[in-house]
DOMIMI-411812 format. One record per residue (C-alpha): residue number from 1; residue in one letter; z, y, x. Coordinates in Angstrom, 1 decimal. Layout:
N
<pt NUM, 'a', <Z, Y, X>>,
...
//
This chain:
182
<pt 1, 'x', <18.0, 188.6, -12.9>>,
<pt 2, 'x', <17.7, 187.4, -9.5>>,
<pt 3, 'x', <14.6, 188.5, -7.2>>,
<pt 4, 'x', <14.3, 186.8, -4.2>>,
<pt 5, 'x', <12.0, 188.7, -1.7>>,
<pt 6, 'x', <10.2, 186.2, 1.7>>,
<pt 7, 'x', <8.4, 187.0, 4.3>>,
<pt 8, 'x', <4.5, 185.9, 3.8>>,
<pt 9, 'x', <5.7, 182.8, 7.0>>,
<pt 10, 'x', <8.5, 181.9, 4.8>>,
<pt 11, 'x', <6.7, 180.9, 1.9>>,
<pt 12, 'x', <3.9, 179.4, 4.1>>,
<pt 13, 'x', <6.2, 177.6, 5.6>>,
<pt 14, 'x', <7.6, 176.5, 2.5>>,
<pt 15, 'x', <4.6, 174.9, 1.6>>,
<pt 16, 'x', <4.1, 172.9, 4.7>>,
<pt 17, 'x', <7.6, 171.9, 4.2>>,
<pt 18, 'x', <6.8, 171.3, 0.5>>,
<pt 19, 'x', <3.5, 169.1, 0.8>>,
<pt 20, 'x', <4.7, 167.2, 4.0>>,
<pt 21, 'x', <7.8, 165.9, 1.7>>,
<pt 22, 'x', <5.0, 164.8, -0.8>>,
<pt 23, 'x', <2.8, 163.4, 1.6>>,
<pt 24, 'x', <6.0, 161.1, 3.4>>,
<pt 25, 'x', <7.2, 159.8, 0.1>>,
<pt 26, 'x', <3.7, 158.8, -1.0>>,
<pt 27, 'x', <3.6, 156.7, 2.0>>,
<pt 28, 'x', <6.9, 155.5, 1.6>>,
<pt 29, 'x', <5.5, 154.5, -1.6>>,
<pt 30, 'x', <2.2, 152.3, -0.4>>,
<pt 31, 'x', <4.9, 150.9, 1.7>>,
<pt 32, 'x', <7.1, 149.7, -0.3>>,
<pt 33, 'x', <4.0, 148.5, -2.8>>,
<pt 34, 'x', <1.8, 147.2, -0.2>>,
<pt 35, 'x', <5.5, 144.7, 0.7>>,
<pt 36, 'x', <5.5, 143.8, -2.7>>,
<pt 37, 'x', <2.0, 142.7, -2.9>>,
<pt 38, 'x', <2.2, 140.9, -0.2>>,
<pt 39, 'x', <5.0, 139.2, -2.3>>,
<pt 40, 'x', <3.0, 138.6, -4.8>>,
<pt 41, 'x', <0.0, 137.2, -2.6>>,
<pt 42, 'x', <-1.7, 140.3, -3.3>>,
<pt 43, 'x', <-4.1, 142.2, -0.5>>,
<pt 44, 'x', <-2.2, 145.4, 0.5>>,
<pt 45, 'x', <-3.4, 148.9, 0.0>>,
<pt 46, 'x', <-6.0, 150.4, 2.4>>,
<pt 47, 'x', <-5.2, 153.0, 4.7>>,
<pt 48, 'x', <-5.8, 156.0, 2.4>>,
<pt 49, 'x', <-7.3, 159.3, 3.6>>,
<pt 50, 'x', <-6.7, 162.3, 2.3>>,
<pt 51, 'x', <-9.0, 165.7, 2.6>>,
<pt 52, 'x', <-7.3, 169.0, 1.9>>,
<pt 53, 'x', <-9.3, 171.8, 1.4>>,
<pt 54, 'x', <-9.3, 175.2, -0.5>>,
<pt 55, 'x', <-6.1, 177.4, -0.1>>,
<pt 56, 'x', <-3.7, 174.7, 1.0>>,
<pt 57, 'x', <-5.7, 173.8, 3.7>>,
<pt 58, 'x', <-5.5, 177.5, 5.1>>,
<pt 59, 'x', <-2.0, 177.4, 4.2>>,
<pt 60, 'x', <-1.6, 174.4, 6.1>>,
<pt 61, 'x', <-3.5, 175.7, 9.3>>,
<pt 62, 'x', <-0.8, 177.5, 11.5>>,
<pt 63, 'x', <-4.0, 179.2, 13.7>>,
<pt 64, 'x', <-4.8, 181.2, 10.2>>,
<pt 65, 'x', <-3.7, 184.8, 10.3>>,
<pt 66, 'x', <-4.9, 186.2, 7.4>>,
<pt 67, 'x', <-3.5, 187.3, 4.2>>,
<pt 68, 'x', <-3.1, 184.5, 2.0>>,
<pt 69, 'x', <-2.2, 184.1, -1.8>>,
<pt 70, 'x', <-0.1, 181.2, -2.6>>,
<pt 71, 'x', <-1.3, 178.4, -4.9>>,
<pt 72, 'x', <0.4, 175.6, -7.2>>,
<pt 73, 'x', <-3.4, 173.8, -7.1>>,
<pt 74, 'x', <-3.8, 170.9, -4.2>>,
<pt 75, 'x', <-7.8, 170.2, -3.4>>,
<pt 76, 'x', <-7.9, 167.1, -1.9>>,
<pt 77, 'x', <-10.2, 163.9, -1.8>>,
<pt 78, 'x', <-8.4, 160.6, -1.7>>,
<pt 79, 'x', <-10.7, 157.7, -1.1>>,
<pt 80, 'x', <-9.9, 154.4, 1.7>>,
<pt 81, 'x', <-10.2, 154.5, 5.0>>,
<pt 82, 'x', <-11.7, 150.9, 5.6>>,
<pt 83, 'x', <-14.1, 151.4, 2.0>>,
<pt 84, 'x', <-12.9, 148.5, 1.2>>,
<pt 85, 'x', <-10.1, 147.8, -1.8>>,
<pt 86, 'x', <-8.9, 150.9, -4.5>>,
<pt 87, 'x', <-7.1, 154.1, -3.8>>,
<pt 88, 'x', <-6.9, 154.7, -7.5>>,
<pt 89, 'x', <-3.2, 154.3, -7.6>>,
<pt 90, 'x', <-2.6, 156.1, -4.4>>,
<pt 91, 'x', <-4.4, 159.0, -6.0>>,
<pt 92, 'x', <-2.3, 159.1, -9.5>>,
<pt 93, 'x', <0.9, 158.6, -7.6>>,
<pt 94, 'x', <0.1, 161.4, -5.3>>,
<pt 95, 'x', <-0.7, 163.3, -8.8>>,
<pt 96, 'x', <2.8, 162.4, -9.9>>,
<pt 97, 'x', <4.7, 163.4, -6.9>>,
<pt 98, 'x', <2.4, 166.6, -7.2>>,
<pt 99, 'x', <3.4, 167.5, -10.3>>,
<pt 100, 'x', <7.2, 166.8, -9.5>>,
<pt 101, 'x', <6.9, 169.7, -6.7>>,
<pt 102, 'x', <5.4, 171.9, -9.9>>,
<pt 103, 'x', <2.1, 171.3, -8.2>>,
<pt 104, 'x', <-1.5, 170.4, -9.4>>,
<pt 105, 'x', <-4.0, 167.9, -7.9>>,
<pt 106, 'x', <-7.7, 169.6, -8.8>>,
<pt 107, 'x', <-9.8, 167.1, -10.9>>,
<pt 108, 'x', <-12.8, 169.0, -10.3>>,
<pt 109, 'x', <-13.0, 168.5, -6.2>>,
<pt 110, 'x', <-16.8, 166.4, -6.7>>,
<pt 111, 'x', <-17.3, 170.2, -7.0>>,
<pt 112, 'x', <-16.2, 171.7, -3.8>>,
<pt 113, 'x', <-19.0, 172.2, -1.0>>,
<pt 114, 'x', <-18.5, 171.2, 2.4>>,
<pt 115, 'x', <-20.9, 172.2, 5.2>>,
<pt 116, 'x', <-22.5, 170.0, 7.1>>,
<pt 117, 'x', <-21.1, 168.6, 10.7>>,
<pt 118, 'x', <-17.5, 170.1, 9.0>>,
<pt 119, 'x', <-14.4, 169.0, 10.9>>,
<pt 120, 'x', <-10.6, 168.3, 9.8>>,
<pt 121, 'x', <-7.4, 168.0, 11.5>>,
<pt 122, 'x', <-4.8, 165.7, 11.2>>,
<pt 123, 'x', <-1.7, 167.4, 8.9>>,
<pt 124, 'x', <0.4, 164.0, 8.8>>,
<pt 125, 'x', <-0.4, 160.3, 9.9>>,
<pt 126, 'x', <1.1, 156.9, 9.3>>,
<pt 127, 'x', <-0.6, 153.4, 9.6>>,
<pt 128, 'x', <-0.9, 153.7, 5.7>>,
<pt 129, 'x', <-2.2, 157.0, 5.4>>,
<pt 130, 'x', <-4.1, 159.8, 6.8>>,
<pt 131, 'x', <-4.1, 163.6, 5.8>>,
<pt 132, 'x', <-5.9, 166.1, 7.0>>,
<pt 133, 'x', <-7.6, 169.8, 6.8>>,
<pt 134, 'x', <-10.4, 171.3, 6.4>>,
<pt 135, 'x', <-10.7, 173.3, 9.8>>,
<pt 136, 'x', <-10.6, 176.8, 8.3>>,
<pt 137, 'x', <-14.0, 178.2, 9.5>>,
<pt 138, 'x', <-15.7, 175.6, 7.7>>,
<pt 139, 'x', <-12.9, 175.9, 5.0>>,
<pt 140, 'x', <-14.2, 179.9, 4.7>>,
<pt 141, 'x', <-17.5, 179.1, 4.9>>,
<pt 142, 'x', <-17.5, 177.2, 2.0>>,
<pt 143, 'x', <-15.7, 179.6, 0.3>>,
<pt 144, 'x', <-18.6, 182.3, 1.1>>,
<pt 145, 'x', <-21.0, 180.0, -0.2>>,
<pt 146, 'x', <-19.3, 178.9, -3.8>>,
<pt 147, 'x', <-16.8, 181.1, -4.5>>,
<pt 148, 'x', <-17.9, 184.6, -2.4>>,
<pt 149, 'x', <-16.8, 186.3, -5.9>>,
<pt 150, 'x', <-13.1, 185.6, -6.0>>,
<pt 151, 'x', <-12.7, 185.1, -2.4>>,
<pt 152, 'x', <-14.6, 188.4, -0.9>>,
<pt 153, 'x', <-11.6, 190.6, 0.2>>,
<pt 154, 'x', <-10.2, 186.9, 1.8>>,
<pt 155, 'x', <-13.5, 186.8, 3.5>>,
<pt 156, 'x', <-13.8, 190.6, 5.0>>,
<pt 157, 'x', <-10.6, 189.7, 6.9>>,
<pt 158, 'x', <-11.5, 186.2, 7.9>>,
<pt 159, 'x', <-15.0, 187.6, 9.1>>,
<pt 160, 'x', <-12.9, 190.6, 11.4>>,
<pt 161, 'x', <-10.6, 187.8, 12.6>>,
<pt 162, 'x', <-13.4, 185.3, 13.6>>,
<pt 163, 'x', <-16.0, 187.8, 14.1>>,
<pt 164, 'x', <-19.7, 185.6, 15.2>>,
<pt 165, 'x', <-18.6, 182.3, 14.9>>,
<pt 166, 'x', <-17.8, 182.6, 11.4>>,
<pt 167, 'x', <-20.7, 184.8, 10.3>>,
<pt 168, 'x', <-23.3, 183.0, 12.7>>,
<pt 169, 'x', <-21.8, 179.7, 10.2>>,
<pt 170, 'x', <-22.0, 181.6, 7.0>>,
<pt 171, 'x', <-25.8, 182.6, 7.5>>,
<pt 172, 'x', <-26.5, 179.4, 8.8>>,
<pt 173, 'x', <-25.8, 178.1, 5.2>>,
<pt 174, 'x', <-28.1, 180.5, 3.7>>,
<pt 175, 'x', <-24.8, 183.4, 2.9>>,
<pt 176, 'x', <-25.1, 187.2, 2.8>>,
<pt 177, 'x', <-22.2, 188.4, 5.1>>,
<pt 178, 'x', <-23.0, 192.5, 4.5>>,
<pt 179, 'x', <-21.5, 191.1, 0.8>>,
<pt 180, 'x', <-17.9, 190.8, 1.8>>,
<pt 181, 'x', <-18.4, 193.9, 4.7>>,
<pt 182, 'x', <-19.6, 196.4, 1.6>>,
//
């Protein structure tokens, strides 16, 4: 048996590496289905947008410097850009080019809170498609508020890192910061 030891930026980077293959070949793929519904005098895809949130989207953030646990679980929102036409299929095929990569897409992501007046930045862009992040102090704030169980030695380092802004954010919202400083 073989153990293979990285650095915590190799495996991050791996990740990047990983989802931005997934994300170019899903829009290779509305390309080359949006040509042949255009073929078949059928409207094209909308520009799909895709939200990242949860651990990939602190993974994904290179201004993160905390101690981060890899994941095999992608939470991300896929709906259209122009609200107009289905991203259904967009959103299986991105499943199936998940699981490919031994990855999951979370089916549950109705359930993830985002705080109000959040912002995202752009991971990768075409004219088809659109990902981005979560930025990570609203990413950690909504972690403090839902998940402050699982996530509180994540949090006592995020809240040393960011210091105010993030605790002034996670009050705001009605959260208990002396929880993850106990």
């Amino acid at each position: 048996m073989h153990l293979l030891y990285c650095s915590e930026s190799v495996i991050l980077e791996g990740m990047k590496a990983e989802l931005l293959s997934v994300f170019k070949d899903l829009d290779t793929w509305i390309q080359t289905e949006n040509e042949q519904r255009c073929e078949n005098e059928e409207s094209p895809f909308p520009k799909a947008l895709v939200q990242i949130f949860g651990q990939c989207g602190l993974l994904l953030n290179s201004s993160v410097n905390l101690p981060l646990v890899g994941t095999r679980d992608l939470d991300a929102r896929v709906e259209s850009l122009s609200k107009v036409g289905s991203v259904w299929p967009i959103r299986k095929k991105l499943e199936r080019l998940l699981e490919f990569h031994d990855l999951d897409l979370e089916t549950d992501i109705h359930l993830i809170w985002i705080p109000e007046g959040s912002t995202f930045s752009v991971f990768f862009e075409t004219t088809r498609l659109c990902c981005e992040v979560l930025d990570p102090l609203f990413l950690l704030c909504s972690k403090a508020i839902k998940a402050k169980e699982k996530n509180k030695v994540l949090l006592r380092e995020a809240i040393q890192f960011y210091g105010d802004e993030l605790r002034n954010l996670i009050e705001k919202y009605g959260g208990d910061c002396g929880y993850f400083e106990e």
